[in-house]
ROVOMI-693904 format. One record per residue (C-alpha): residue number from 0; chain; x, y, z. Coordinates in steps of 0.001 Angstrom, whole numbers, plus 500000, padded with zeros to 6 digits. Layout:
BEGIN
<atom num="NUM" cadena="A" x="X" y="Y" z="Z"/>
...
END
This chain:
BEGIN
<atom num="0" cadena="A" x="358202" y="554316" z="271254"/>
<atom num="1" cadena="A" x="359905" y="551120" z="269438"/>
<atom num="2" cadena="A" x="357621" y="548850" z="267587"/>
<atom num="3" cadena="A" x="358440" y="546213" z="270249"/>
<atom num="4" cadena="A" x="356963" y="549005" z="273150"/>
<atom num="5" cadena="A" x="354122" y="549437" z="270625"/>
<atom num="6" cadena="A" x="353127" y="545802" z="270223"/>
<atom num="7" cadena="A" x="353427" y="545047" z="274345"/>
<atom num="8" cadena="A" x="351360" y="548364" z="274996"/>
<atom num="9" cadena="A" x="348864" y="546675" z="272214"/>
<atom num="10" cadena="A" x="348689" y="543152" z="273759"/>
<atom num="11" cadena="A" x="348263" y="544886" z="277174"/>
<atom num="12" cadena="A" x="345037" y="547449" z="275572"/>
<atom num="13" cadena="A" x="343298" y="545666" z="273039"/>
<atom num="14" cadena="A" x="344103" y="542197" z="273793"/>
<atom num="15" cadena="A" x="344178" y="541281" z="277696"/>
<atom num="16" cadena="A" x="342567" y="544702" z="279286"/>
<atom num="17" cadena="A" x="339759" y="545552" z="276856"/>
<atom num="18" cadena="A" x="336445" y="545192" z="277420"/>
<atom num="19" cadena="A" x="333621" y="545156" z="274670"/>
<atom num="20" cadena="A" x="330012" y="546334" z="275833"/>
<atom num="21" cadena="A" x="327155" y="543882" z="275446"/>
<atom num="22" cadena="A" x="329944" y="541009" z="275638"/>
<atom num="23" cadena="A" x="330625" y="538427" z="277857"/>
<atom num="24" cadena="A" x="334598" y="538482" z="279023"/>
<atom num="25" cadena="A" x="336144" y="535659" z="280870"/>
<atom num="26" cadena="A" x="339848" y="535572" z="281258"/>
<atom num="27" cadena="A" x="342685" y="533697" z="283013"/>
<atom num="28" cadena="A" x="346331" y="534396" z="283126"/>
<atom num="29" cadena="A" x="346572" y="532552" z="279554"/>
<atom num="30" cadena="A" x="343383" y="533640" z="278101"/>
<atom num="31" cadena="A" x="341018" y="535945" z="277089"/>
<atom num="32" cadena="A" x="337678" y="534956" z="275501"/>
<atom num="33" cadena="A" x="334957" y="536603" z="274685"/>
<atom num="34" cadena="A" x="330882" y="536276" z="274378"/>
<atom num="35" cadena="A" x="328560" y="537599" z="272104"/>
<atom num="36" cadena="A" x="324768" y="536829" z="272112"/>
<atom num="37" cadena="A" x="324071" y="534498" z="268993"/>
<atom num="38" cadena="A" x="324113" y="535255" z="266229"/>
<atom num="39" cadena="A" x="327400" y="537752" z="266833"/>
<atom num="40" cadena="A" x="330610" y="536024" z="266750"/>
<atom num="41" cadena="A" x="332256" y="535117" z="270001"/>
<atom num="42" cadena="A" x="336200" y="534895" z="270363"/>
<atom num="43" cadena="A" x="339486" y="533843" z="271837"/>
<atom num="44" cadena="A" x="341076" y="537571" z="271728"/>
<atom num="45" cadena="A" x="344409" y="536765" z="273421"/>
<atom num="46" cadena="A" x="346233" y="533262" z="274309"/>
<atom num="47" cadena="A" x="349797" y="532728" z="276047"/>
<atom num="48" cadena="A" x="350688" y="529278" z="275970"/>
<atom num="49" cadena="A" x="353290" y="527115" z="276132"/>
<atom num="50" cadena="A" x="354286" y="523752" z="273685"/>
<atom num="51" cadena="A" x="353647" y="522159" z="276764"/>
<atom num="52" cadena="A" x="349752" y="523094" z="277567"/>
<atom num="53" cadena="A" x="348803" y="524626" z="274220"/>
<atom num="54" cadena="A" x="346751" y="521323" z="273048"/>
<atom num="55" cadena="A" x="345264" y="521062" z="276854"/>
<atom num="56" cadena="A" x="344131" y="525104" z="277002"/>
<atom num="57" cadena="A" x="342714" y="524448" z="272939"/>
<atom num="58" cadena="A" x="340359" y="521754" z="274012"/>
<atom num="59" cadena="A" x="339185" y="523414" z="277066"/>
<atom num="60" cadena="A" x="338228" y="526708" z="274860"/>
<atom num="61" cadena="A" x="336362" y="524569" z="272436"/>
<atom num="62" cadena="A" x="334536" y="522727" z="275448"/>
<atom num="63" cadena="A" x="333310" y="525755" z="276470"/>
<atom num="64" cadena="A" x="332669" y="527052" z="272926"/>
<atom num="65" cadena="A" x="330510" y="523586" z="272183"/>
<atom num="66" cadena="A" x="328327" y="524949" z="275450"/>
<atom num="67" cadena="A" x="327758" y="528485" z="273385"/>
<atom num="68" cadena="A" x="325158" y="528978" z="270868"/>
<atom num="69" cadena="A" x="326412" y="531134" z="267722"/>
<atom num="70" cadena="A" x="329792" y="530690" z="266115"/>
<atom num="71" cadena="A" x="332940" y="530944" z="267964"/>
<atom num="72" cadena="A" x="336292" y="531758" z="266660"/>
<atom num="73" cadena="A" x="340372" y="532013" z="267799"/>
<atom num="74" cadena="A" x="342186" y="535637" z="267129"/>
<atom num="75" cadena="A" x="345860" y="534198" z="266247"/>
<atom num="76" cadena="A" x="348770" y="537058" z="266514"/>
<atom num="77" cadena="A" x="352085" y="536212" z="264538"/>
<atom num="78" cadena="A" x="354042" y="537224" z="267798"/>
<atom num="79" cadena="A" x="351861" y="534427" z="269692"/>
<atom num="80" cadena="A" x="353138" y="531282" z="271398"/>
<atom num="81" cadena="A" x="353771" y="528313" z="270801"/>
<atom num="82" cadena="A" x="355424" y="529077" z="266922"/>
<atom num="83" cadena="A" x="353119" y="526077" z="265965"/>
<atom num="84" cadena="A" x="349848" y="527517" z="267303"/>
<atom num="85" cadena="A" x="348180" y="527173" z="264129"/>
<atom num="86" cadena="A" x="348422" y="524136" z="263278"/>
<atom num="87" cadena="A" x="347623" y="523196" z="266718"/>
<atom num="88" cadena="A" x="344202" y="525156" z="266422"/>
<atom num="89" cadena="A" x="343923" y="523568" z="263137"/>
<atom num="90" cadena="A" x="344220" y="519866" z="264742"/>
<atom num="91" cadena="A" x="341247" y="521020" z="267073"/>
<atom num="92" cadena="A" x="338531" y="521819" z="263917"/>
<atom num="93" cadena="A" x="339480" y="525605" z="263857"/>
<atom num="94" cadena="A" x="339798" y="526953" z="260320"/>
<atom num="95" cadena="A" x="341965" y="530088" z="259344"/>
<atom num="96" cadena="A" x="341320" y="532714" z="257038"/>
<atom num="97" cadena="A" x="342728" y="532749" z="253502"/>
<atom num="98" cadena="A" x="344770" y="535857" z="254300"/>
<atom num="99" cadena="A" x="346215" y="537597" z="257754"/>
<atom num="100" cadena="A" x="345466" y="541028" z="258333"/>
<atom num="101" cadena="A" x="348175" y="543355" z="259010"/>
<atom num="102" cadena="A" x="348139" y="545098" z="262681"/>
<atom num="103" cadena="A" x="348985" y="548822" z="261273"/>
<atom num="104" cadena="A" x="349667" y="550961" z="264026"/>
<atom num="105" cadena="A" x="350294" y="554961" z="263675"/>
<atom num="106" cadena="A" x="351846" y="557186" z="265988"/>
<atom num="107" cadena="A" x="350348" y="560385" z="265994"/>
<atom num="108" cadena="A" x="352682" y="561934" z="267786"/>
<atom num="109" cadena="A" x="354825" y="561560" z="264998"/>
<atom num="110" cadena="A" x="352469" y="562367" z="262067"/>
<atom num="111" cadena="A" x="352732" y="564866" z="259857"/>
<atom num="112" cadena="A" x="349936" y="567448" z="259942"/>
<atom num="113" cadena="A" x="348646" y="566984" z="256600"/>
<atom num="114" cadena="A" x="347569" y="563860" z="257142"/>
<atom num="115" cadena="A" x="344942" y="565634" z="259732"/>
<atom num="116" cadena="A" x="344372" y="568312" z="257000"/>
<atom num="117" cadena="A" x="342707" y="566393" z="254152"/>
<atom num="118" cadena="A" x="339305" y="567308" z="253500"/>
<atom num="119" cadena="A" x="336478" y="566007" z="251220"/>
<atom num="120" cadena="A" x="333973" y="567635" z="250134"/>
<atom num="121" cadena="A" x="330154" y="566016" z="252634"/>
<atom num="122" cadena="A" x="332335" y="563967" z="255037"/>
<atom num="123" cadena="A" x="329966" y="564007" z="257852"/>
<atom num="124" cadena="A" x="329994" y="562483" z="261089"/>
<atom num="125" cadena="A" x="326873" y="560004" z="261410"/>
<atom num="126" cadena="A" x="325301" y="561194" z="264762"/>
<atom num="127" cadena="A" x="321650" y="558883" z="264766"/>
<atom num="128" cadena="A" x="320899" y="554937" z="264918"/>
<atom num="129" cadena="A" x="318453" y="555696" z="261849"/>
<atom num="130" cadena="A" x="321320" y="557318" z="259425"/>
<atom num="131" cadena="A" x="323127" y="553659" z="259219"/>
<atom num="132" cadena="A" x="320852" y="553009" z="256753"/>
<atom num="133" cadena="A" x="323002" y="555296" z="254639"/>
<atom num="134" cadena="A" x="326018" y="553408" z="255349"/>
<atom num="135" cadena="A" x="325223" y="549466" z="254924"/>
<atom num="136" cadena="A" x="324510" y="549397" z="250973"/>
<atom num="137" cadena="A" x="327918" y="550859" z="250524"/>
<atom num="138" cadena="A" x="329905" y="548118" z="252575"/>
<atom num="139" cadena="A" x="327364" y="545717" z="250682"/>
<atom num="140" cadena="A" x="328105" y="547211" z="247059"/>
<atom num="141" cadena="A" x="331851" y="547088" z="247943"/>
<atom num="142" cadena="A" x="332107" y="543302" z="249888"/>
<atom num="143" cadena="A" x="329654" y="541556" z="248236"/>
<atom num="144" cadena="A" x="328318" y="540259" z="251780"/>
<atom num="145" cadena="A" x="325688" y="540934" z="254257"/>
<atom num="146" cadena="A" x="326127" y="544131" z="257150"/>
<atom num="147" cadena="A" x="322859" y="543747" z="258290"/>
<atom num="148" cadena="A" x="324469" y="543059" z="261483"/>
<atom num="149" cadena="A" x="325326" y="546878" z="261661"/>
<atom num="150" cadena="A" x="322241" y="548437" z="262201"/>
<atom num="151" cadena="A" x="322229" y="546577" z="265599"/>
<atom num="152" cadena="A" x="325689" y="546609" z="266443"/>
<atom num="153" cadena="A" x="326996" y="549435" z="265954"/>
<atom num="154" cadena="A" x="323681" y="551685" z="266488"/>
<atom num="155" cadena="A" x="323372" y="550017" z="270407"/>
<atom num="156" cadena="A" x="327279" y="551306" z="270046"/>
<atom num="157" cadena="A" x="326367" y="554843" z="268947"/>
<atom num="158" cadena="A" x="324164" y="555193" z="272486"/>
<atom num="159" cadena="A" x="327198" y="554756" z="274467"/>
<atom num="160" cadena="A" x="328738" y="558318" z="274543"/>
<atom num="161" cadena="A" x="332263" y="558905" z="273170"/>
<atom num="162" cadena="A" x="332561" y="554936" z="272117"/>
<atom num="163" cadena="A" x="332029" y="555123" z="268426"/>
<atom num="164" cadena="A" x="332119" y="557949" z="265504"/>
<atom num="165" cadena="A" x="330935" y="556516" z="262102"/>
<atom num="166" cadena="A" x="331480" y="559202" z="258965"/>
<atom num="167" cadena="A" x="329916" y="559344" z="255152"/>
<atom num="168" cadena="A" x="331533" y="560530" z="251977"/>
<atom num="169" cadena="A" x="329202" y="561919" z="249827"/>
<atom num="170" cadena="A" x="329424" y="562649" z="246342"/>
<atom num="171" cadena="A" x="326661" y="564591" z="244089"/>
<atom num="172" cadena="A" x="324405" y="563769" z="247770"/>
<atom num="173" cadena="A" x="324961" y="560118" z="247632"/>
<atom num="174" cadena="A" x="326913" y="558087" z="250224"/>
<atom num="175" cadena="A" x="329985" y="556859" z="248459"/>
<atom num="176" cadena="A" x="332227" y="556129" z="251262"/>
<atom num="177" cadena="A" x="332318" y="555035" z="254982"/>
<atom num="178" cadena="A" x="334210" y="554045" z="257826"/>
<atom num="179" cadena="A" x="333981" y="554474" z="261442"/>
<atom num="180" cadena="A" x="336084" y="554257" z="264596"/>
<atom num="181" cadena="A" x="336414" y="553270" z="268134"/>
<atom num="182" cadena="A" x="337747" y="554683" z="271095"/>
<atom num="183" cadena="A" x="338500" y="552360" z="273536"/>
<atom num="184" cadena="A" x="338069" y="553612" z="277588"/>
<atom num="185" cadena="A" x="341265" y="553678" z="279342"/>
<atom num="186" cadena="A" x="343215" y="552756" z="276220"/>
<atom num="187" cadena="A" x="346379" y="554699" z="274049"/>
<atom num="188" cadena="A" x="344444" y="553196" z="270823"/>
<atom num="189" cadena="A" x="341624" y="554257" z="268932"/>
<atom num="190" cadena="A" x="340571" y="551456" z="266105"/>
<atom num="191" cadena="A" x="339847" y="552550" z="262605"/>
<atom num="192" cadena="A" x="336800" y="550253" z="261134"/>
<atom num="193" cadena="A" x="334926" y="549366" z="257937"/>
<atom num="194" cadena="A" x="336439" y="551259" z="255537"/>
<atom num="195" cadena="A" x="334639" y="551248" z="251886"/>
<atom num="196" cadena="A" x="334694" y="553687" z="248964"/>
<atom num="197" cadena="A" x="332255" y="552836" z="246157"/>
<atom num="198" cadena="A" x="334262" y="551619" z="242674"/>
<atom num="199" cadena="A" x="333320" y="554341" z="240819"/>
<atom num="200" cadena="A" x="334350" y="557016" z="243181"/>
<atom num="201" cadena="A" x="337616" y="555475" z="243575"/>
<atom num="202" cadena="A" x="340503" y="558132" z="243932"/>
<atom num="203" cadena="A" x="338450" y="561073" z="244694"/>
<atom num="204" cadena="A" x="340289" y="561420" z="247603"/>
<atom num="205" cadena="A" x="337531" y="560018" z="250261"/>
<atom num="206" cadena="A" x="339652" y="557594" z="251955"/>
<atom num="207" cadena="A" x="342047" y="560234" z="252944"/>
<atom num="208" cadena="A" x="339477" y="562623" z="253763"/>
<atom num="209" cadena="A" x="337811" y="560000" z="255923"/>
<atom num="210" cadena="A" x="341142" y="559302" z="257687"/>
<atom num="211" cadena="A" x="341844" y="562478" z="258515"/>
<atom num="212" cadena="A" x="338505" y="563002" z="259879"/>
<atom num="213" cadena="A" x="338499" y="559951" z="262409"/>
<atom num="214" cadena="A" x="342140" y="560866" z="262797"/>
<atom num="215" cadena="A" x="341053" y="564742" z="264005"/>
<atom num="216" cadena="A" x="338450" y="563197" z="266154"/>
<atom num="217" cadena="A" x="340687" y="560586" z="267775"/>
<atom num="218" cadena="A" x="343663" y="563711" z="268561"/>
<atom num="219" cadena="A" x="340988" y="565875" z="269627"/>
<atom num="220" cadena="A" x="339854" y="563264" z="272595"/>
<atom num="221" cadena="A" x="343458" y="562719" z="273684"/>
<atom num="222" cadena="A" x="344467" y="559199" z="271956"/>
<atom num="223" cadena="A" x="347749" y="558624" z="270654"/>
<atom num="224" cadena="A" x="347271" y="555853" z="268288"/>
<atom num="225" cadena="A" x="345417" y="554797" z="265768"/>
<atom num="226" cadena="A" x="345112" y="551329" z="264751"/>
<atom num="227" cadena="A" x="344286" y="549143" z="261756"/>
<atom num="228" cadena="A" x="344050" y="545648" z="260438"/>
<atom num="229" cadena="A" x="344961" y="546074" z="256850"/>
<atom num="230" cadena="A" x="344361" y="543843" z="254116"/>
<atom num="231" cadena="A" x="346604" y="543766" z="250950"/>
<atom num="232" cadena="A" x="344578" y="546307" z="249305"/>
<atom num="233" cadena="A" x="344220" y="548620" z="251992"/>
<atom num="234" cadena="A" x="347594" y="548092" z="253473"/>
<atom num="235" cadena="A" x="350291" y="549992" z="250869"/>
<atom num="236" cadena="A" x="347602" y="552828" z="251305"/>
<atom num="237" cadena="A" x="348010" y="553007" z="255096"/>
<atom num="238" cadena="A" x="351548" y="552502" z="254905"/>
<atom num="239" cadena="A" x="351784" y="555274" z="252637"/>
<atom num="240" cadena="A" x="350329" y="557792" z="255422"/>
<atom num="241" cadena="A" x="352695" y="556468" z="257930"/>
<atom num="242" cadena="A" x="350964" y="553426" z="259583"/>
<atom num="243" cadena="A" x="353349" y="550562" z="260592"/>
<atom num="244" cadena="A" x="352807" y="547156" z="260905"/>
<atom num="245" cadena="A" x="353436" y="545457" z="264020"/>
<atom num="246" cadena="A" x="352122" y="541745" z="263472"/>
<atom num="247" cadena="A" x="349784" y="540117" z="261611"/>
<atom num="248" cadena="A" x="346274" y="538666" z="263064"/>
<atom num="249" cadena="A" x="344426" y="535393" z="261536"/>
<atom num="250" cadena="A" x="340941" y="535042" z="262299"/>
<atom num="251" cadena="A" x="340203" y="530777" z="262466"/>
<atom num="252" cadena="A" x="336608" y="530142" z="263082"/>
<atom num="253" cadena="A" x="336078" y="526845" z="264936"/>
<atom num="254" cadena="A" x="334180" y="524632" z="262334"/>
<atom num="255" cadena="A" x="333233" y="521754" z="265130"/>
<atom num="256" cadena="A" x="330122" y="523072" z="266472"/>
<atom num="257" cadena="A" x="327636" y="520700" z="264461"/>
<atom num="258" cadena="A" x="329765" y="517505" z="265103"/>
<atom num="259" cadena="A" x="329410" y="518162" z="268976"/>
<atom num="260" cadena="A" x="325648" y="519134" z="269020"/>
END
């Protein structure tokens, strides 16, 4: 497949069909939003407009965000319409990230096998709720931010069988690395997640060996890509085991909530 095929196959699966457990979805020919009990954030995934109605279908998604408690945000695709989206959003109190992430996309019907061959020494597959205490102080060490959303997200995700696989590095028996994926019912895609190596076992190898794990795990269950949105560190790295990027996504959290309330 073309990267054109590969991008309408991803708008189709992960944008317009997809459904997230625990979420609310409500969508229209136009647009796909999404719900997540407070404090989670809830989301415009997908959007179709025209210049005609874009400013129209904008206020009527941030109506019905004002009516939602928790913070609410607008998934904004490079390939999107109108070419002016942005600034639109930005006219309507929605704020963008400082930098896109690249949609990386790899074919694994066209991967070499080596890339499913890398091992690393304790990468281990995560199988109870209670071992995700192993994994948020690494994404904390490494982002600097909060994941105590993880225990309860992704441990009410762990319940739902074949849904989620999270894996730990370990190095002299200490978590060093993590990352997890999802498999998404019905879909081509499986989506590669939270990637973090501790600094000081940098280039040990554990990202690959991590890939190749969730990469194993995805071939083994029958899906034929795996997907990625890469940030400027981590995207030379994926491109350098054969991901490609597709578009770019900017995340632009509506900032209006308090002036409606």
């Amino acid at each position: 497949m073309n990267e054109q095929e590969i991008l309408a196959l991803y708008d189709r699966e992960l944008r317009i069909d997809i459904e997230y457990p625990g979420m609310r979805k409500e969508a229209s020919a136009d647009i796909v939003r999404f719900f997540r009990p407070a404090p989670g954030m809830s989301f415009v995934r997908y959007s179709c407009l025209t210049a005609g109605n874009a400013d129209e279908r904008i206020a009527e998604q941030v109506e019905r965000f004002a009516s939602w408690d928790g913070p609410c945000s607008w998934d904004l695709f490079s390939h999107d319409q109108p070419a002016d989206l942005l600034e639109r959003l930005a006219a309507h109190d929605f704020e963008p990230e400082e930098e896109p992430g690249a949609v990386m996309v790899l074919d694994m019907a066209d991967t070499p096998e080596m890339l499913f061959s890398a091992t690393g020494a304790g990468v281990r597959r995560i199988e109870r709720r209670e071992q995700l205490a192993e994994v948020i102080p690494v994404l904390e060490a490494v982002w600097g931010d909060s994941f105590a959303w993880v225990d309860e997200r992704l441990g009410e995700n762990l319940l739902i069988p074949g849904y989620l696989s999270v894996y730990v590095a370990e190095v002299d028996d200490r978590p060093a690395a993590c990352a997890w994926i999802y498999f998404y019912p019905g879909s081509h895609f499986a989506g590669l997640y939270g990637g973090a190596t501790l600094p000081e076992f940098r280039d040990r190898g554990l990202y690959s060996a991590l890939l190749a794990a969730r990469a194993r795990d995805a071939r083994q269950r029958g899906y034929r890509f795996l997907t990625i949105d890469a940030g400027s560190m981590s995207r030379p790295i994926a491109a350098r085991r054969g991901f490609r990027q597709i578009t770019t996504v900017t995340t632009c959290t509506w900032k209006g909530k308090s002036s409606v309330k």
